[in-house]
N, C-alpha and C positions, 0 to 999 in steps of 0.2 A: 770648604768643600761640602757641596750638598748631597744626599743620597745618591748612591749611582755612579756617584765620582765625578759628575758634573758641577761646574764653576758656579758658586754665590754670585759673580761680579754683576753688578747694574743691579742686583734686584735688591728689597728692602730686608733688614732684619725682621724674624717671623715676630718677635713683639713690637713691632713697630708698622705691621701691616693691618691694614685697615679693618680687616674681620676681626683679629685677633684683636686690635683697640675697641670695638663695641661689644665684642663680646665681656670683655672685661669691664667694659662701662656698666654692661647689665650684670655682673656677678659680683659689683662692688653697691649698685645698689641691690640689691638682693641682700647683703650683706648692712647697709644701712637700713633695710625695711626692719631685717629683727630687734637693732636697736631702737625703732621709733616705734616699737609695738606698747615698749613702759611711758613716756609720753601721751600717746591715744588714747592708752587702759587710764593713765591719771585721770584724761581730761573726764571719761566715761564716769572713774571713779566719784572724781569732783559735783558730778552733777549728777548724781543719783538718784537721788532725793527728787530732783526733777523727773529726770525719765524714769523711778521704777525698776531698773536694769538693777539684778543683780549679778555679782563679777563674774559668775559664771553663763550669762548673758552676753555681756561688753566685752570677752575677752575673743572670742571669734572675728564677732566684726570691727575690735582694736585689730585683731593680725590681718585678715583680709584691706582693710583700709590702707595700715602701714605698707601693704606688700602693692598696693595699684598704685598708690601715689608716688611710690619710691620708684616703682618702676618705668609708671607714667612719664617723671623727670626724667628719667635714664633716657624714655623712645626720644621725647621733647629736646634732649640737647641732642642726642646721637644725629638728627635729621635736622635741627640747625646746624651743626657743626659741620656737618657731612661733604664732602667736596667734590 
């Protein structure tokens, strides 16, 4: 029974409907960008010496990186996959 006392029948379960699937698509990457923030800081780290950067430098645009790119994939499958 839905709100209202109106019937569920024919429609889709609410996690299994389409908004509520991309939205989750983007809160899961969201959720991998913070993981690939130690990643990006290593790579920053690694090559120091070259660019100068120090951590408190690299650590901004290691999180703004990790968060476009993780995202980016998210919009990029959400709108291949899309039907």
């Amino acid at each position: 029974m839905g709100l209202g006392g109106e019937s569920d029948e024919g429609k889709g379960s609410y996690w299994t409907s389409q908004g509520c699937e991309r939205g989750m698509i983007r809160a899961y990457a969201i959720g991998l960008s913070v993981g690939a923030v130690r990643p990006i800081g290593g790579v920053f780290f690694a090559t120091s010496r070259l660019t100068q950067l120090a951590p408190r430098d690299f650590f901004g645009i290691a999180f703004w990186l990790s968060f476009v790119l993780s995202f980016a994939t998210a919009e990029a499958w959400i709108r291949r996959t899309s039907s």
